[in-house]
N, C-alpha and C positions, 0 to 999 in steps of 0.2 A: 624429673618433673620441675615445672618453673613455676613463675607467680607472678604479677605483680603487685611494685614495690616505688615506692618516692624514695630519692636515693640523691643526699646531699654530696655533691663531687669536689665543691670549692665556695669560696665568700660569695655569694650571693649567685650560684650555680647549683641547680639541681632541676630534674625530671623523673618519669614515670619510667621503666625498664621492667626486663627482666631478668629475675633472680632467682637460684635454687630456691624450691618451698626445702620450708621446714621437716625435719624430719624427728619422730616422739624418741629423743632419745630415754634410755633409762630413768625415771625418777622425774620425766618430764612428760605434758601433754602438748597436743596442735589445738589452738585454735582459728579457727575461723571467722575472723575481725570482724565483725558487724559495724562501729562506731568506734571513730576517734578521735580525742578534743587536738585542736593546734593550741599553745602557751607559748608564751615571753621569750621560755627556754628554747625551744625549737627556731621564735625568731632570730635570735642569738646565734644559735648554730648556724642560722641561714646567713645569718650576716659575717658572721665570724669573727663575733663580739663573746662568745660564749668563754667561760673563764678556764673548764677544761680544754678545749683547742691549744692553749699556752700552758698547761700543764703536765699536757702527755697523755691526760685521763682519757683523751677522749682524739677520734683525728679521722681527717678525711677519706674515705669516703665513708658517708655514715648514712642510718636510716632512723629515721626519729621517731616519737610517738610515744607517749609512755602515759597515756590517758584514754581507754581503752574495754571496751567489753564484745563479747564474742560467746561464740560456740564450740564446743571440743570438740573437736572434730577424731581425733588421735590419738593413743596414750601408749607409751611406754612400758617398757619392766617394768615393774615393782608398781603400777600403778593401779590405782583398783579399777575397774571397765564402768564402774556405776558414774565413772564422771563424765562417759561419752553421751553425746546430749545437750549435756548441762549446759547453762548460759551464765560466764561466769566474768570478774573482771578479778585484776589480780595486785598484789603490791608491787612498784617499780625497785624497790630495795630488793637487792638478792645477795647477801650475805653467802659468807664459804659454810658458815655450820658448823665450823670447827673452833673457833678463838672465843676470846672470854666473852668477846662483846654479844657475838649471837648465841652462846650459854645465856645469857643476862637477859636475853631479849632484846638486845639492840644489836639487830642484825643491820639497820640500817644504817650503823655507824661502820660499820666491818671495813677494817680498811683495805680488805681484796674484794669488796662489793660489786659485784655488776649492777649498773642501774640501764633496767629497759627503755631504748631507745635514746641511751646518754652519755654513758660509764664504760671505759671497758670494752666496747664492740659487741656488747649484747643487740641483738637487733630488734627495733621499736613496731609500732602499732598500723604503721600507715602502709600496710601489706594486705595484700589478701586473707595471710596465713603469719601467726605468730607463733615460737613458741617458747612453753611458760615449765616453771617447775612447779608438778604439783601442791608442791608445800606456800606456794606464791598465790595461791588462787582464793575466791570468795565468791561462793554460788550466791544468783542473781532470784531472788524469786519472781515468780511468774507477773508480777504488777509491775514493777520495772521494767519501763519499754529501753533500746537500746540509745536512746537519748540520756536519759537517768542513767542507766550502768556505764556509760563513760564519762559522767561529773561524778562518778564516786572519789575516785582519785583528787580531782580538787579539791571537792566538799571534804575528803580526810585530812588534806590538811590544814583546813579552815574550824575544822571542827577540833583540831588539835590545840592550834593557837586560843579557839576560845576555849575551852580547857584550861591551856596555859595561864587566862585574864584572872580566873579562881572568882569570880563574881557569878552572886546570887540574884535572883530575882529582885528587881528592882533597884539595883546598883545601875551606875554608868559605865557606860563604855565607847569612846572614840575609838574609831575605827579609819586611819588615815590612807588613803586610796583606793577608788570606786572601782576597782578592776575585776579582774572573777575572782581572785581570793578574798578580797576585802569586800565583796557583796553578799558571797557566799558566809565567811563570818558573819556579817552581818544579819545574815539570813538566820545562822543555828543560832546567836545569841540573842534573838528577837523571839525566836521560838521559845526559851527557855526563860521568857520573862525581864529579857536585861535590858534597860532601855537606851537603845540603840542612836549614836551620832555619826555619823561618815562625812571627812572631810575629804575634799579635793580642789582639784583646780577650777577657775569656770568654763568650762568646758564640753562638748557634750555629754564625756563621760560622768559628770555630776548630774548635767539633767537628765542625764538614763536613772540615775539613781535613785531621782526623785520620784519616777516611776512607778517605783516598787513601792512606798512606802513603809521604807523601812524603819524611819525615824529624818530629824533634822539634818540638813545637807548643809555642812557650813565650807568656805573658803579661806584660807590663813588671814586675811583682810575682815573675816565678818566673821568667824569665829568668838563666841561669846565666853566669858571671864566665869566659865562655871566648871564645877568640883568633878572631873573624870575619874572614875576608882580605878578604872586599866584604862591599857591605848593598846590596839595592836598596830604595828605597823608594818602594813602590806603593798607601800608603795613604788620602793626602788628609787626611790628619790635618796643622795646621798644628806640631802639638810635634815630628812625627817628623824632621821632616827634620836639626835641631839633635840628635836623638838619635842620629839615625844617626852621624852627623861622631864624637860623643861614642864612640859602643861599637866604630866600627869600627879594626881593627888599624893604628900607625900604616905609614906607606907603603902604605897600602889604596887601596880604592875606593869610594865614593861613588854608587849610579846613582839619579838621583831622577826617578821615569816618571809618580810620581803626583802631581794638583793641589789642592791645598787652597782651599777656598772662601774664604779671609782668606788674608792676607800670613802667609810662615814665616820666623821671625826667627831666622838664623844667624851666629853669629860665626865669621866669617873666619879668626881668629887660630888656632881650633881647626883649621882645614884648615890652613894654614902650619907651627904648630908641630907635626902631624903628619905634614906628609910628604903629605899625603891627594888623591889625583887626586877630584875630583867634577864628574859627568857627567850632564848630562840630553838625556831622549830626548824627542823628537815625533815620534811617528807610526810606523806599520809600513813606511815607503817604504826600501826594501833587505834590511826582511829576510820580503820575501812569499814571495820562491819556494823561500827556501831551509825557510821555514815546511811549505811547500806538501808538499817533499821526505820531510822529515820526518813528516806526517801519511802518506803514502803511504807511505814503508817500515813504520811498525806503530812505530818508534821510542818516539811522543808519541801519544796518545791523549783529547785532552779532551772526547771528549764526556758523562764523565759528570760534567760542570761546565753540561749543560744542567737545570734543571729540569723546563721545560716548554714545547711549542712551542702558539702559539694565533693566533686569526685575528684581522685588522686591526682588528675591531671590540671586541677584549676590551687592547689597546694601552693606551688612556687607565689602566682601571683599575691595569696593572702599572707605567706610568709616576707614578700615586700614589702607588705603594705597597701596592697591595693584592697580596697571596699567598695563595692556600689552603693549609692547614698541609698540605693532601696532597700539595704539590709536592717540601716536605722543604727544605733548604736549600742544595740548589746555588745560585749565582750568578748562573747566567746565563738570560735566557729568550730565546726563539726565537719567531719569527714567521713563519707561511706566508701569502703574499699569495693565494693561488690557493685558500685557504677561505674560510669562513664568506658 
């Protein structure tokens, strides 16, 4: 039995084909991909900028996707039948199970990890048919349309980093780069009282931000001379992360969630003689379900950080680069395996 599947072949080479579907091995389920977000990361693989390509971790031919919810379709031995049905989305960390780290709960750090549709040759989201290990999974309840169950994965790890910022209501917080993670943070830490600043370029993506109303929208040129208690930085830019050390209040916080294409050159001394906690995150793994909660109460609401959702076959072009001005400038785009 086949499927279709978007299947990156080479640097800016890939299509729609067909591929064996999935099959529920042991201690794993099928599902049935409903919605998939495209990320930074997958343009990277398309470009062949991505930093696993040059490390081995990862290599051509691949299938990507690792932002994702769906229907079980399938299950395995050992698997209980009550999850067929279910509409679920799942962690992109898959951990072996066995080493100290996923004893510990940091499976995510596991250094024999598969990450879905990234690491390893685990195969991603942008399939018909995905599959997942039951242990991977986080049932979707029934208020979650399949728009919301494939921003879980980002919003977990935006909801991580602001964790990370350790501010209470009514603290400050810069948030440098208007992209999906840095909106999305912005989003959970506006919810929980924190008063929110998002810097970027001027660009459109600043005036999409201004949109939302999330707080002031400043530019490194008009950025005002005021007390930030954190910064996360979610932009990929390699000058931010030295900026952030630089603007944030001392005995602050530091969260740095975003990766820069080149090495970012930080002087130490400034985190010392401030006082300064700095913290990086990988991955949504911990903060999915409390993610989950939050879209389900009405809390958080990102979906109008979608631009546009399209079928497997229109993929390559948005992994280019291409947008139609009528999508407007949200961030994010969305993919349905089950059209075109």
């Amino acid at each position: 039995m086949s499927m279709r599947a978007f299947v990156i072949t080479g640097p800016g080479q890939g299509g729609v084909g067909g591929v064996p579907s999935p099959e529920a091995r042991p201690g794993q389920v099928v599902v049935d991909v409903e919605r998939a977000g495209v990320c930074g990361t997958d343009a990277e693989f398309f470009s062949g900028a991505m930093s696993y390509l040059h490390t081995g971790q990862a290599r051509y031919p691949i299938r990507i996707g690792h932002e994702w919810c769906g229907v079980v379709s399938a299950v395995g031995a050992g698997v209980d039948p009550v999850w067929l049905g279910q509409r679920v989305t799942g962690d992109t960390m898959l951990g072996c199970g066995h080493c100290d780290r996923c004893a510990g709960g940091r499976h995510h750090l596991c250094a024999d990890r598969y990450e879905i549709g990234i690491r390893n040759g685990w195969p991603g989201a942008l399939a018909e048919r995905l599959p997942v290990p039951v242990t991977a999974l986080h049932k979707l309840p029934g208020t979650l349309d399949p728009a919301l169950g494939a921003l879980v994965e980002p919003g977990g790890n935006a909801l991580r980093a602001v964790r990370a910022a350790r501010l209470s209501p009514g603290r400050r917080l810069l948030v440098l780069g208007p992209g999906t993670i840095g909106l999305l943070a912005a989003m959970l830490a506006a919810a929980q009282g924190v008063e929110v600043h998002l810097m970027g370029r001027d660009d459109p993506s600043l005036a999409f931000a201004r949109t939302l109303a999330l707080g002031p929208t400043w530019t490194r040129e008009t950025l005002p001379g005021l007390r930030f208690d954190a910064i996360i930085d979610a932009s990929g830019a390699t000058a931010l992360p030295a900026l952030a050390a630089e603007l944030v209040e001392p005995g602050g916080t530091v969260v740095y969630i975003g990766i820069a294409a080149a090495p970012s050159l930080l002087d130490t001394r400034t985190l010392v003689l401030k006082d300064v906690t700095a913290t990086g995150v990988l991955s949504a793994s911990g903060g999915l379900a409390d993610t989950i909660d939050l879209y389900a109460s009405g809390a958080v609401d990102p979906r109008p950080l979608i631009a546009a959702t399209v079928t497997l076959e229109e993929v390559a072009r948005v992994l280019a680069g291409d947008r139609p001005a009528a999508w407007g400038h949200a961030p994010k785009v969305h993919v349905d395996p089950r059209t075109g």
